[in-house]
MIMISE-373837 format. One record per atom (N, C-alpha, C): atom name; x, y, z; residue number from 1. Coordinates in steps of 0.2 Angstrom, whole numbers, plus 5000, padded with zeros to 4 digits. Atoms other than C-alpha are relative to their C-alpha. Last residue first. Layout:
<nodes>
 marlum    x    y    z zaza
     CA    X    Y    Z  NUM
...
</nodes>
This chain:
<nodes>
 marlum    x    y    z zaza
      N 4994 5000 4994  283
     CA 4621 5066 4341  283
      C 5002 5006 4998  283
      N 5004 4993 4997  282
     CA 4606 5069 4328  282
      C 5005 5000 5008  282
      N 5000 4994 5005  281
     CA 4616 5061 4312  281
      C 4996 5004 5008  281
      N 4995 4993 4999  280
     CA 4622 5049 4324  280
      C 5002 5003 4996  280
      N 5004 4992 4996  279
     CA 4606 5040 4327  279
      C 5004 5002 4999  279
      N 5008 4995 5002  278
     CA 4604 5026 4313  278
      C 5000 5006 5004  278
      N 4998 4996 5004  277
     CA 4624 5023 4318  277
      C 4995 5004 4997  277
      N 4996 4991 4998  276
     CA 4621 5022 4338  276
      C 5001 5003 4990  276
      N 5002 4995 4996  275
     CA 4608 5009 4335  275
      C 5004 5006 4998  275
      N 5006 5001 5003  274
     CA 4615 4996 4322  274
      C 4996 5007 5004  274
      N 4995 4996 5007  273
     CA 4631 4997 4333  273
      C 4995 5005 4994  273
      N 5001 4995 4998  272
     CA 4618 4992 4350  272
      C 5005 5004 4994  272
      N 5007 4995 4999  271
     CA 4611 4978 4339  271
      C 5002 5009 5004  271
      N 5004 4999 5005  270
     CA 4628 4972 4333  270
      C 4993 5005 5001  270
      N 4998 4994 5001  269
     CA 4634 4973 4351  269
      C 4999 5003 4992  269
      N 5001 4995 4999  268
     CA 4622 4964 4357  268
      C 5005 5005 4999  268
      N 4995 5001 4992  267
     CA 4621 4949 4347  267
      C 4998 5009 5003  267
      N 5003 4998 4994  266
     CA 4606 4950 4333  266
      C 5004 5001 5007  266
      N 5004 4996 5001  265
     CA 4613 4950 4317  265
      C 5000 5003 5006  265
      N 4999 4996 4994  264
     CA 4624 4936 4324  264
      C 4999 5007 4998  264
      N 5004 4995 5002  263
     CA 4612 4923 4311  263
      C 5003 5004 5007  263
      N 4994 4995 4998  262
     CA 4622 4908 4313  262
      C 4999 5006 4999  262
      N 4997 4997 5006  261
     CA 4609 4898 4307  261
      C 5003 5002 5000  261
      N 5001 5005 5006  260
     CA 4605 4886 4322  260
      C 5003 5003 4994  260
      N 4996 5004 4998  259
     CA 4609 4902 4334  259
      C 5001 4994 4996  259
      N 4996 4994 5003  258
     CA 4597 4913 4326  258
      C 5005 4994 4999  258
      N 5001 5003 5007  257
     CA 4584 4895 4329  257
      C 5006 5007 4996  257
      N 4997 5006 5004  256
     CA 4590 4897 4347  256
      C 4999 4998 4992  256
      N 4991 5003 4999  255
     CA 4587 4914 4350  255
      C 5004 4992 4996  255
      N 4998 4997 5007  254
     CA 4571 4914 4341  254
      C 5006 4999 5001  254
      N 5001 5006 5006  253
     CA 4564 4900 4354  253
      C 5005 5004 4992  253
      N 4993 5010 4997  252
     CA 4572 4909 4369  252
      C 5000 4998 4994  252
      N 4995 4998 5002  251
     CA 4561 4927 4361  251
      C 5007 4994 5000  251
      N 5001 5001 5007  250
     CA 4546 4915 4362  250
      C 5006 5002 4997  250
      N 5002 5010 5003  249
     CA 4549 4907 4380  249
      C 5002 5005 4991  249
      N 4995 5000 5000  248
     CA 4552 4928 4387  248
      C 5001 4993 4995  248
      N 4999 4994 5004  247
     CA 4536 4934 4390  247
      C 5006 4998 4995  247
      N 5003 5001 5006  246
     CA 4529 4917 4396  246
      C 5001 5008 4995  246
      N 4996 5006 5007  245
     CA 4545 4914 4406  245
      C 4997 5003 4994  245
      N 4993 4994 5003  244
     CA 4540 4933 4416  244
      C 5004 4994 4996  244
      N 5004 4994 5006  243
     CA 4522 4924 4421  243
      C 5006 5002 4996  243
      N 5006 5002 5005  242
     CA 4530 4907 4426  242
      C 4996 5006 4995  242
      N 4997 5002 5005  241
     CA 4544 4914 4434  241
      C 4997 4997 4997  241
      N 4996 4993 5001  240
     CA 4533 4925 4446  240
      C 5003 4997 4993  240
      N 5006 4994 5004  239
     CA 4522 4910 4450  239
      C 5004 5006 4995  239
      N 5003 5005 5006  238
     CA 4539 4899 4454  238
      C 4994 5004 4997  238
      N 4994 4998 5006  237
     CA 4545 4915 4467  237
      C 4999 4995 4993  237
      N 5001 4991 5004  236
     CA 4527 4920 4475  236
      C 5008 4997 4993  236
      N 5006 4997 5002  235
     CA 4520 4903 4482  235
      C 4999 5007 4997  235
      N 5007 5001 5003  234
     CA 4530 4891 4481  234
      C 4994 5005 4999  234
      N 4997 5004 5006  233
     CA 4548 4901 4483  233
      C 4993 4996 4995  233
      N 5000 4996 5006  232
     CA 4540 4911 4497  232
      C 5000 4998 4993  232
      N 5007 4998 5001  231
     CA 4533 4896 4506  231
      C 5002 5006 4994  231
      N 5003 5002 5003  230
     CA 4552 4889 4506  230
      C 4993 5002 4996  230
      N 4996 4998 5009  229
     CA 4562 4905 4509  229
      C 4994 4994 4999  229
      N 5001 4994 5004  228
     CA 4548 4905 4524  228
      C 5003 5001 4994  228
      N 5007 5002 5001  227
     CA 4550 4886 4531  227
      C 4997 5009 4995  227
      N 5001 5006 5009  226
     CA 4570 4890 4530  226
      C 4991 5000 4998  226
      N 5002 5009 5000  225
     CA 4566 4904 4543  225
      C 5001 4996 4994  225
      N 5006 5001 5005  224
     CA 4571 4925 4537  224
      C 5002 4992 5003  224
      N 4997 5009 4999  223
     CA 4580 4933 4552  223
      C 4995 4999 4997  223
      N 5003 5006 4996  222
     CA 4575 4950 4550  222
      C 5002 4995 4998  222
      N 5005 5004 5005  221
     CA 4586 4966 4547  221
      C 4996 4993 5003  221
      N 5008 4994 4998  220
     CA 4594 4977 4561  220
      C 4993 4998 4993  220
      N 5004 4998 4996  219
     CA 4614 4970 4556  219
      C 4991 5004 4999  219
      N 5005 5001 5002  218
     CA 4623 4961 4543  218
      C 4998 5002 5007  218
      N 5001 5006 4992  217
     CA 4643 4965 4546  217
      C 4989 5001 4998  217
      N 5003 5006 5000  216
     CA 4645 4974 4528  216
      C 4998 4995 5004  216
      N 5000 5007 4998  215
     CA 4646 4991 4533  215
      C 4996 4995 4999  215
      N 5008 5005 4999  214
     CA 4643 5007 4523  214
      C 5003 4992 5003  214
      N 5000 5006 5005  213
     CA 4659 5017 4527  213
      C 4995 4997 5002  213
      N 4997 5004 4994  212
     CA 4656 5037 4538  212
      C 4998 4992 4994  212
      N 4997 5002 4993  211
     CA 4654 5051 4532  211
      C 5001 4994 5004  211
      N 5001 5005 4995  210
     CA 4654 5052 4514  210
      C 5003 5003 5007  210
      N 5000 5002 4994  209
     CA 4653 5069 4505  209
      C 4999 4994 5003  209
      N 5005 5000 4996  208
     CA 4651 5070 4484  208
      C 5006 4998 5008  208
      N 5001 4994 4996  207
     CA 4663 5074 4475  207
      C 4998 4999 5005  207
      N 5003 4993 5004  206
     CA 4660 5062 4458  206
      C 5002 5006 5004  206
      N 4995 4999 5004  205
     CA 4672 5048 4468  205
      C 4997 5007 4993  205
      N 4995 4997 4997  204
     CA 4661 5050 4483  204
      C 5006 5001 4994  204
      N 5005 4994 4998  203
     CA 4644 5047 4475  203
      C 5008 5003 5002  203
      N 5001 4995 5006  202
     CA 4654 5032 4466  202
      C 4996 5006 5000  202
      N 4994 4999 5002  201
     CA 4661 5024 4484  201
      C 4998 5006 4992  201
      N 4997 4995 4994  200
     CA 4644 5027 4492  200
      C 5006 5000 4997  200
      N 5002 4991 5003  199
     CA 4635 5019 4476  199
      C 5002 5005 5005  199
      N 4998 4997 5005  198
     CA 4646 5003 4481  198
      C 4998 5006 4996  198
      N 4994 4999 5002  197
     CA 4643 5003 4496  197
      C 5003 5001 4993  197
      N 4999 4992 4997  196
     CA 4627 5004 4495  196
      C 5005 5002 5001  196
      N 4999 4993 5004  195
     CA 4628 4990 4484  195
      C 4997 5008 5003  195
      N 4996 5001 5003  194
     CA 4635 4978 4495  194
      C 5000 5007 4995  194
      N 4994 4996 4999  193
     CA 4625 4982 4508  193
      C 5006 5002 4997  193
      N 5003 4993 4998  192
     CA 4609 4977 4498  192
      C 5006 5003 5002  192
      N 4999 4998 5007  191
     CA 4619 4961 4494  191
      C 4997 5007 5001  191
      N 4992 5001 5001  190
     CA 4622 4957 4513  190
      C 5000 5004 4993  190
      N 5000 4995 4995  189
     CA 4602 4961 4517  189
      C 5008 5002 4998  189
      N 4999 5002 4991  188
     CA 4600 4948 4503  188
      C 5003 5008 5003  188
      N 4995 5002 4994  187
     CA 4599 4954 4485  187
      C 4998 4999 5007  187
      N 4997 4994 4995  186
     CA 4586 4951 4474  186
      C 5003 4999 5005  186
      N 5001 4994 5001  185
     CA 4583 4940 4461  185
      C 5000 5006 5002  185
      N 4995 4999 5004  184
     CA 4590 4923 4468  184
      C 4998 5007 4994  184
      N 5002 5001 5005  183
     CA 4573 4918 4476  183
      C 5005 5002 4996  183
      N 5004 5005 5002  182
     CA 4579 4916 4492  182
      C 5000 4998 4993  182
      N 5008 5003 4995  181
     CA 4588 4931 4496  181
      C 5000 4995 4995  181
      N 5006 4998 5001  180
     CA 4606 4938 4487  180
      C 4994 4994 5004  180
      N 5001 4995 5002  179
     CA 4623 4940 4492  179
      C 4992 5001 4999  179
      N 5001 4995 4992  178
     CA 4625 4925 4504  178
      C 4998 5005 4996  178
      N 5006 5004 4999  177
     CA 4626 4915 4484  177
      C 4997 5006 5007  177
      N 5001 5006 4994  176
     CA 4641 4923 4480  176
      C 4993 5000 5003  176
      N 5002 5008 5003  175
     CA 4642 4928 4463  175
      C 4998 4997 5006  175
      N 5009 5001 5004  174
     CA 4640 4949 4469  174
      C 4999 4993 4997  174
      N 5005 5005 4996  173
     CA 4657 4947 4480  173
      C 4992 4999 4997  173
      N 4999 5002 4994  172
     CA 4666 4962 4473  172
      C 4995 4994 5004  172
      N 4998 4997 4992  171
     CA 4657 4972 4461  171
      C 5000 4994 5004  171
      N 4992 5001 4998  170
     CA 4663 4965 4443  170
      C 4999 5002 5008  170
      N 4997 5004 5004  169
     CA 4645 4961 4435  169
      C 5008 4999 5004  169
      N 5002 5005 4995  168
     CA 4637 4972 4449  168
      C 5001 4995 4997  168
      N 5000 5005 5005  167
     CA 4644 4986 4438  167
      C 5000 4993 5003  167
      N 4996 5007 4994  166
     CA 4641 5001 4450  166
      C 4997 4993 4994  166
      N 5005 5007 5001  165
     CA 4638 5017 4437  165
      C 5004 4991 5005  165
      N 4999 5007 4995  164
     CA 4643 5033 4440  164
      C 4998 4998 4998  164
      N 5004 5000 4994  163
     CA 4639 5050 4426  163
      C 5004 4991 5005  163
      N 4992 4998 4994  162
     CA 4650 5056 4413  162
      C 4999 4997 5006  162
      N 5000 4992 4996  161
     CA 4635 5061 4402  161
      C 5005 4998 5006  161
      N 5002 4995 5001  160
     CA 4640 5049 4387  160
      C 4997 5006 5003  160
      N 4995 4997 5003  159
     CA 4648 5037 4395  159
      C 4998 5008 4997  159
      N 4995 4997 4997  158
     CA 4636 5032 4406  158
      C 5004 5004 4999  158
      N 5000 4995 4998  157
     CA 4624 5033 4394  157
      C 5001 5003 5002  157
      N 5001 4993 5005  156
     CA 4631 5021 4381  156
      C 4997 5007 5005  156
      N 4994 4996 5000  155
     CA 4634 5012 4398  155
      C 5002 5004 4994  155
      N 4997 4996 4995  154
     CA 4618 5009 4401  154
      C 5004 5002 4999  154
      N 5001 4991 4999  153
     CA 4614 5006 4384  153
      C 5001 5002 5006  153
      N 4997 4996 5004  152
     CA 4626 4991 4383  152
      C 4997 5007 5000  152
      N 4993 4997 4996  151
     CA 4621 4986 4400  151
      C 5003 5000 4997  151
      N 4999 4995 4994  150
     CA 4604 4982 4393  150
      C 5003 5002 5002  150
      N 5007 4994 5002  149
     CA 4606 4972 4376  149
      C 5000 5006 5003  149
      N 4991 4998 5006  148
     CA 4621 4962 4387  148
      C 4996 5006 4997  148
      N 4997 4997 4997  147
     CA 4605 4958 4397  147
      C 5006 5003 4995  147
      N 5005 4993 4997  146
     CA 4593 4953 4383  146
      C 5004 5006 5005  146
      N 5001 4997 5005  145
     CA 4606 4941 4377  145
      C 4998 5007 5000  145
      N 4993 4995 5001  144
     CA 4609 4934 4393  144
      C 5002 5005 4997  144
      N 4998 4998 4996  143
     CA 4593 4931 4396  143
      C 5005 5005 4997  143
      N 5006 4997 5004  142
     CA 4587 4922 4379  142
      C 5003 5007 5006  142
      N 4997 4998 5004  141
     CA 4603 4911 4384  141
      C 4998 5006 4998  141
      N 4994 4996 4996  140
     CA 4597 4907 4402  140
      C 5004 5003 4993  140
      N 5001 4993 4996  139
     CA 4580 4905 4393  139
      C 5005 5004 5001  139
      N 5002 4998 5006  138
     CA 4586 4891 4379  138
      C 4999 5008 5004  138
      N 4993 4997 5004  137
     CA 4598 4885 4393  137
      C 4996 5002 4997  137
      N 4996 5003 5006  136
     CA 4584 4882 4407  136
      C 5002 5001 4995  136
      N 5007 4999 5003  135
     CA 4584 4894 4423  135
      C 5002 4994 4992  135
      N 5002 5004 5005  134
     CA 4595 4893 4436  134
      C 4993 4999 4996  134
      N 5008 4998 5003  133
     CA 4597 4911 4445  133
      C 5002 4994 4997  133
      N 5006 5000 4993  132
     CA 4614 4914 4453  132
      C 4993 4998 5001  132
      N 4995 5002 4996  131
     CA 4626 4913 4439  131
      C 4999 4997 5008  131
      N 5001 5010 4999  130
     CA 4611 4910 4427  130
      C 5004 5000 5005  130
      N 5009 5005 4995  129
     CA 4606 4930 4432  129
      C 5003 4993 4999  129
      N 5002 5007 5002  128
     CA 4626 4936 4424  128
      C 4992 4997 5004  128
      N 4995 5007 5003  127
     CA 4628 4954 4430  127
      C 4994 4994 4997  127
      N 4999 5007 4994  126
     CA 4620 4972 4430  126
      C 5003 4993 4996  126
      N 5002 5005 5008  125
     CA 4621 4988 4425  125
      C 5003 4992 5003  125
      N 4997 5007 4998  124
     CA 4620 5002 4440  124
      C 4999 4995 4995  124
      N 5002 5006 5002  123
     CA 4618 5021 4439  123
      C 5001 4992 5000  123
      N 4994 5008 4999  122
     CA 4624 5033 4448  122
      C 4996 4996 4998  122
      N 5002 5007 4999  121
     CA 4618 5051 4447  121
      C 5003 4995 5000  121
      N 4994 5004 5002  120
     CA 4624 5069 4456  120
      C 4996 4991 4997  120
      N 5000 5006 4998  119
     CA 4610 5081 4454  119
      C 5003 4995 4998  119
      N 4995 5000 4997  118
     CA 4610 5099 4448  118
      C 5003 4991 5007  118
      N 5003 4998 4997  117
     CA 4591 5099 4441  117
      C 5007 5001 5006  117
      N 5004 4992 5000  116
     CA 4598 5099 4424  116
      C 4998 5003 5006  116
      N 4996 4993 4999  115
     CA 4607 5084 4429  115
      C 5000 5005 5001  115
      N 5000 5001 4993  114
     CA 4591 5075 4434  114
      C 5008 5006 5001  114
      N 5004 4996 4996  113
     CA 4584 5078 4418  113
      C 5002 5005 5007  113
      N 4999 4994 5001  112
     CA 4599 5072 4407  112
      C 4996 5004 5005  112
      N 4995 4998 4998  111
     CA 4597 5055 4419  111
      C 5002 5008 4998  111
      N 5000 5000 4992  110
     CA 4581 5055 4415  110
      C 5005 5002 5002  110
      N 5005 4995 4998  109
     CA 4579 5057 4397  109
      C 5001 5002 5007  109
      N 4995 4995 5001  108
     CA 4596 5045 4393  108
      C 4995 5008 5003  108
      N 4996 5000 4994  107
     CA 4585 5033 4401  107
      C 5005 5006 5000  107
      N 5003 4998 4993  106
     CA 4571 5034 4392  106
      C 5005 5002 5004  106
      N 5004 4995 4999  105
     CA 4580 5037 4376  105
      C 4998 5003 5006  105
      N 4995 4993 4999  104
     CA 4592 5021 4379  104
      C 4997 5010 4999  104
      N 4996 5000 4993  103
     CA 4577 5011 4383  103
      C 5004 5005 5002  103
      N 5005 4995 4994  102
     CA 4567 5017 4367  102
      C 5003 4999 5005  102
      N 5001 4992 5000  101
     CA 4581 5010 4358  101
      C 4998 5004 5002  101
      N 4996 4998 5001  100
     CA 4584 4994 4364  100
      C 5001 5008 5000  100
      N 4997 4996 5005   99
     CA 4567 4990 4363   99
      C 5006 5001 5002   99
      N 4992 4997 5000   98
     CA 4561 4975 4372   98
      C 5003 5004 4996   98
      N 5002 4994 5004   97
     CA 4541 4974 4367   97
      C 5007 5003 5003   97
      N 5001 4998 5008   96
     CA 4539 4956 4374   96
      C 5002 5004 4993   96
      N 5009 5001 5002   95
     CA 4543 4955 4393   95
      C 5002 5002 4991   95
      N 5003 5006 5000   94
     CA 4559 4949 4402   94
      C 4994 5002 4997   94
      N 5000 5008 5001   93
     CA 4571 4960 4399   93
      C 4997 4997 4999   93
      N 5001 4999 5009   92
     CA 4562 4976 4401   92
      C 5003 4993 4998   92
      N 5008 5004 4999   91
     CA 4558 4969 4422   91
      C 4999 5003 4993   91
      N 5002 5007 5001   90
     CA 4579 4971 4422   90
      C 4991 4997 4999   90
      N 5000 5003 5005   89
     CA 4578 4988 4418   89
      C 5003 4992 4999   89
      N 5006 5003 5005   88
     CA 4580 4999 4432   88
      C 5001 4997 4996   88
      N 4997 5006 5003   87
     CA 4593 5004 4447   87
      C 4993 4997 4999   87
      N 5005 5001 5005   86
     CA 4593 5024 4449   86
      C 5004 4991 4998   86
      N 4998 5007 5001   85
     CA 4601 5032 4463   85
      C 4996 4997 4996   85
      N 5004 5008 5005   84
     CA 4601 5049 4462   84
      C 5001 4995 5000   84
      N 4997 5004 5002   83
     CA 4610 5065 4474   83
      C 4995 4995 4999   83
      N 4993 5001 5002   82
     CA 4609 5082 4477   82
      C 5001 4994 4997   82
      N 4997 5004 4995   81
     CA 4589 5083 4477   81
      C 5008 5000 4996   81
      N 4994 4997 5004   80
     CA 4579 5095 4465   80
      C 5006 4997 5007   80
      N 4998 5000 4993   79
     CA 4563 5087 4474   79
      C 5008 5005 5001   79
      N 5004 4997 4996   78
     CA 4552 5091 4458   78
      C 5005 5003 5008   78
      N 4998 4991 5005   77
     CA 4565 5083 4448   77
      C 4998 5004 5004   77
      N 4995 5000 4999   76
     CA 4560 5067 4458   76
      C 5004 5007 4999   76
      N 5000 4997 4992   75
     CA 4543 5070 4458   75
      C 5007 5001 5003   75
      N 5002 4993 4998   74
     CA 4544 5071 4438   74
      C 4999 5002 5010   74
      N 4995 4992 5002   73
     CA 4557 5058 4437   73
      C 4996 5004 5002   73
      N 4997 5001 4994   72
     CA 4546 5044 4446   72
      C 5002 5006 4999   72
      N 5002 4999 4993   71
     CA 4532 5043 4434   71
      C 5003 5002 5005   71
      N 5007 4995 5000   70
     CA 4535 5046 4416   70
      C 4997 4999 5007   70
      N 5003 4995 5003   69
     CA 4553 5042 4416   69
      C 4994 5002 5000   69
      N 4996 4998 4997   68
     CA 4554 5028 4429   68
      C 5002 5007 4996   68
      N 5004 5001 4995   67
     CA 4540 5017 4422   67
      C 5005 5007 5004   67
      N 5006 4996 5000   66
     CA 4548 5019 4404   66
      C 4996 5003 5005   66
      N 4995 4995 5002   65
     CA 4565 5011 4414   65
      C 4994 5005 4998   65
      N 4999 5002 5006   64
     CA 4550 4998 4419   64
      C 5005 5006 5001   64
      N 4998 4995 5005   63
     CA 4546 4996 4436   63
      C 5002 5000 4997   63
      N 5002 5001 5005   62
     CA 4537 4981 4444   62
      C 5002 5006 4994   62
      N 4999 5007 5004   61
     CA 4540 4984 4462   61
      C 4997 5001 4992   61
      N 5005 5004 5000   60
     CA 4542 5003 4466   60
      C 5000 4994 4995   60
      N 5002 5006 5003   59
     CA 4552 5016 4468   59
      C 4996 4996 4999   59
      N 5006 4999 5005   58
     CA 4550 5034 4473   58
      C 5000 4993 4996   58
      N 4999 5004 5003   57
     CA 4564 5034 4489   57
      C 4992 4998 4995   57
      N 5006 5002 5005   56
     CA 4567 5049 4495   56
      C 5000 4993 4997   56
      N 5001 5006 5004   55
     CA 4579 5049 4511   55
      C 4993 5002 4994   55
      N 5007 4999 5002   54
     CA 4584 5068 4518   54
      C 5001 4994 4996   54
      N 5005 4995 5004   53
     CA 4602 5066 4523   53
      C 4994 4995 5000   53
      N 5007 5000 4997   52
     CA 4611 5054 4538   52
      C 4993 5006 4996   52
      N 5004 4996 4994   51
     CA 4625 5058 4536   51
      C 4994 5000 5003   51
      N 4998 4993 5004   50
     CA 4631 5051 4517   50
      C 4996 5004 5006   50
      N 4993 5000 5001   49
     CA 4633 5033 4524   49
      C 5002 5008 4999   49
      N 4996 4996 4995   48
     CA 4617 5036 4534   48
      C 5008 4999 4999   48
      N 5001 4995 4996   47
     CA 4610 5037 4518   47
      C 5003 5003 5007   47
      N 4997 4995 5004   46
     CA 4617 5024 4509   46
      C 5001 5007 5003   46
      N 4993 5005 4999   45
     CA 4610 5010 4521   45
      C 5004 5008 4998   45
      N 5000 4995 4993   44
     CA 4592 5021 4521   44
      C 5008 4997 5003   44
      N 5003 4994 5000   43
     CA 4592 5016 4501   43
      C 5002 5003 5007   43
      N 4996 4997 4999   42
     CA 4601 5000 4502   42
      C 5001 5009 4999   42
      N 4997 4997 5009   41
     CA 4586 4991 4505   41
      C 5006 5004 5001   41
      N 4995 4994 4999   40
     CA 4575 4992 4519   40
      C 5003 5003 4995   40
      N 4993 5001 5001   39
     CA 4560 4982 4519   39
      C 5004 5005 4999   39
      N 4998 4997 5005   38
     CA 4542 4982 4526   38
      C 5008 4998 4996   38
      N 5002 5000 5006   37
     CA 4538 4974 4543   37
      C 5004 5005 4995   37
      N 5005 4996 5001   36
     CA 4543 4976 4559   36
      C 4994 4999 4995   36
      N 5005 5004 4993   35
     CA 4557 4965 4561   35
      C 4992 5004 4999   35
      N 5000 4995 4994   34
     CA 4562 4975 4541   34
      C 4997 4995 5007   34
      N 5006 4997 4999   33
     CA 4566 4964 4526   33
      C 5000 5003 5005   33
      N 4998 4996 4993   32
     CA 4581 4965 4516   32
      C 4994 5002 5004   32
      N 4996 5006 5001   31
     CA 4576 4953 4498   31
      C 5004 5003 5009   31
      N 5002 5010 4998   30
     CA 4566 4966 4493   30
      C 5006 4997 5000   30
      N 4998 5002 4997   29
     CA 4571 4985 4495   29
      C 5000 4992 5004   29
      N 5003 5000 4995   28
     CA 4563 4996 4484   28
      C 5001 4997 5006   28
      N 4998 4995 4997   27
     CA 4578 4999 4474   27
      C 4995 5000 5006   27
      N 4994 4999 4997   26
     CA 4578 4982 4471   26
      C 5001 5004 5004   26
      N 5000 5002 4990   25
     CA 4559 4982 4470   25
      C 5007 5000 5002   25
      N 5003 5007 4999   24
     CA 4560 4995 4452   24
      C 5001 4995 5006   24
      N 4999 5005 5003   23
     CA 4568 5010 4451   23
      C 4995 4996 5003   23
      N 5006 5000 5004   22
     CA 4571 5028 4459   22
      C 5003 4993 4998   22
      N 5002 5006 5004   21
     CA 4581 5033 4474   21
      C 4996 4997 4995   21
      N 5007 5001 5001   20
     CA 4582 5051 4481   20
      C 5003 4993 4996   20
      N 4999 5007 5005   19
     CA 4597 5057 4490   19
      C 4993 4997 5000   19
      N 5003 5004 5002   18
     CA 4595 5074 4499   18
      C 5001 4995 4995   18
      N 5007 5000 4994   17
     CA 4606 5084 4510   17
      C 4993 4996 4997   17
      N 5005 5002 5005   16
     CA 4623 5078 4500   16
      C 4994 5001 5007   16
      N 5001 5003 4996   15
     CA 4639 5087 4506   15
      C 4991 4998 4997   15
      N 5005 4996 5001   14
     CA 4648 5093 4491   14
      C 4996 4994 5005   14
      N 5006 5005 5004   13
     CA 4666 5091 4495   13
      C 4994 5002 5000   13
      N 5004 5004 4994   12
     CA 4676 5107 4495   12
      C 4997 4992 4996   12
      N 5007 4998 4999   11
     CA 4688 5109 4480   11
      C 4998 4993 5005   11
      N 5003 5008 5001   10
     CA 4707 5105 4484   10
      C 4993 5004 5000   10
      N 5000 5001 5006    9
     CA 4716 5124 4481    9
      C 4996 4991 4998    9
      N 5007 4996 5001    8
     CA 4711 5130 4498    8
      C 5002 4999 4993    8
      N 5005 5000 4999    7
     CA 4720 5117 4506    7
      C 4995 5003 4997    7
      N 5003 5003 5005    6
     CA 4734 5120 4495    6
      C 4994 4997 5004    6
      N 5000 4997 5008    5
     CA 4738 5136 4499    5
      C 4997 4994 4997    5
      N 5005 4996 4999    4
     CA 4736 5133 4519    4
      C 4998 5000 4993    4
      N 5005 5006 4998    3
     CA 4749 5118 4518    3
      C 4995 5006 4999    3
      N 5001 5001 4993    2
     CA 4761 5132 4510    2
      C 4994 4994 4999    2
      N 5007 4998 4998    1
     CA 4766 5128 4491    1
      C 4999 4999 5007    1
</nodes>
C-alpha cells in the first residue's frame, strides 16, 4: 500500500468547534480561582487544548444529574455542539431521596440526547472522598456506599452508549493532596488540569482533534493565602458539611445497623443487579 493510499484510508479527525460543559461546581470551576475574580475550571483549559473552540459552559453550583437533564440539556441540545463534558452526581449522594434508578434514567436521557444531536460525550465517575476528605467512619462508609451506587450507573451508561468516561478513581495523581483546594471537594488549579487532560486524552481517543497537550505546570490562576483556605473552611467549608451531614447522618445510621446484621441487600452491586433485572424486559 503506497503512503498516499493509506493516508486516505485513516479517517480525518473531527476538529471540535464547540465544547459545552454541564454539571455541578466542579464543572463550574471551584477550587481554580481567577486574579480577577470568578473561576476557571478545566472548561477553558480543555478548550485551548482542542484549539481554542467556542466554550459553553451551562453549569452550576449545586447540580443534581436531575438538574442537568431538565435544565442544562435543553440549551445544550439547542447549541448542537461537537463535544460534552458532563461531571454530575456527587450533590445526589449526599441528600435523602438517592435513587439509583431515576439517576441511571436521567443520565442515560442526556447523554442519548446529546448523541442524537451528534455530540461527542465524556463522562467522569469518581474516586474514594475519605482518601482526601475526613469525615467520620459511619458517614465515610455511608459515602462510600452512595458512591459505588453512582459510578455503577455511570458506567452502566458508559457502556451501554459507548461513550468516554475519565475514572478519577485510577487517573494518575487524583490521591494527592496538591490535586485538590482547601476544602478537599474540589480540585486545585493542579486537579482541574488533571482532568482536562484527562477529557483531552478521551475526546481524542473517540476522534476528536487535539492541538496542542493540556499542561500541568500551574499557571494564570490566583495564589490562594493560608489565612484564606482558613476563612473558607470556617465560614463556607464546615457550614456546607453541616447541611449535606444532615442529609446523609440517617442513611450512616442504616448503614451501620445493615452492617450489624449482615444485611448485603443493599451493597452496590446488589442494588445495581436488582436494577438492571426489574429493567431488562424494556432493554
Amino acid at each position: 500500500m503506497t503512503v498516499q493510499a493509506m493516508s486516505e484510508s485513516v479517517p480525518a479527525r473531527r476538529a471540535v468547534g464547540r465544547l459545552v460543559v454541564l454539571g455541578d461546581s466542579t464543572s463550574v470551576g471551584l477550587g481554580d480561582p481567577l486574579p480577577g475574580g470568578g473561576w476557571r475550571g478545566f472548561g477553558p483549559l480543555l478548550a485551548d487544548a482542542l484549539g481554542g473552540c467556542d466554550l459553553t459552559n451551562l453549569s452550576r453550583t449545586g447540580a443534581r444529574i436531575g438538574t442537568v437533564r431538565h435544565e442544562q440539556l435543553p440549551m445544550a441540545a439547542a447549541l448542537r455542539p461537537d463535544a460534552v463534558v458532563v461531571v454530575a452526581g456527587m450533590n445526589d449522594t449526599m441528600r435523602s431521596d438517592f435513587d439509583p434508578a431515576r439517576l441511571r434514567a436521567d443520565l442515560d436521557h442526556v447523554v442519548g440526547k446529546l448523541l442524537d444531536v451528534g455530540a461527542v460525550v465524556v463522562l467522569a465517575s469518581y474516586h474514594d472522598h475519605a482518601r482526601v476528605f475526613r469525615l467520620p467512619a459511619p458517614l465515610r462508609r455511608a459515602l462510600r456506599r452512595r458512591v459505588d451506587e453512582l459510578n455503577a450507573v455511570i458506567r452502566s451508561v458508559v457502556l451501554a452508549r459507548g461513550i468516554g468516561c475519565v475514572d478519577l478513581d485510577t487517573l494518575p495523581g487524583a490521591y494527592d493532596l496538591a490535586a485538590w483546594s482547601v476544602d478537599r471537594l474540589h480540585p486545585s488549579e493542579l486537579g482541574h488540569r488533571m482532568l482536562a487532560q484527562g477529557f483531552s486524552q478521551e475526546l481524542e481517543l473517540a476522534g476528536c482533534q487535539i492541538e496542542a497537550p493540556v499542561s500541568l505546570e500551574c499557571a494564570g490562576g490566583r495564589v490562594v493565602a493560608a489565612w484564606q483556605h482558613v476563612a473558607w473552611l470556617v465560614l463556607k467549608g464546615i457550614p456546607w458539611v453541616w447541611r449535606r451531614g444532615s442529609d446523609l447522618v440517617p442513611y450512616a445510621f442504616t448503614v451501620l445497623f445493615r452492617t450489624a446484621v449482615g444485611d448485603s441487600r443493599h451493597s452496590s452491586w446488589a442494588t445495581w443487579t436488582n436494577y438492571s433485572q426489574e429493567n431488562s424486559v424494556n432493554s
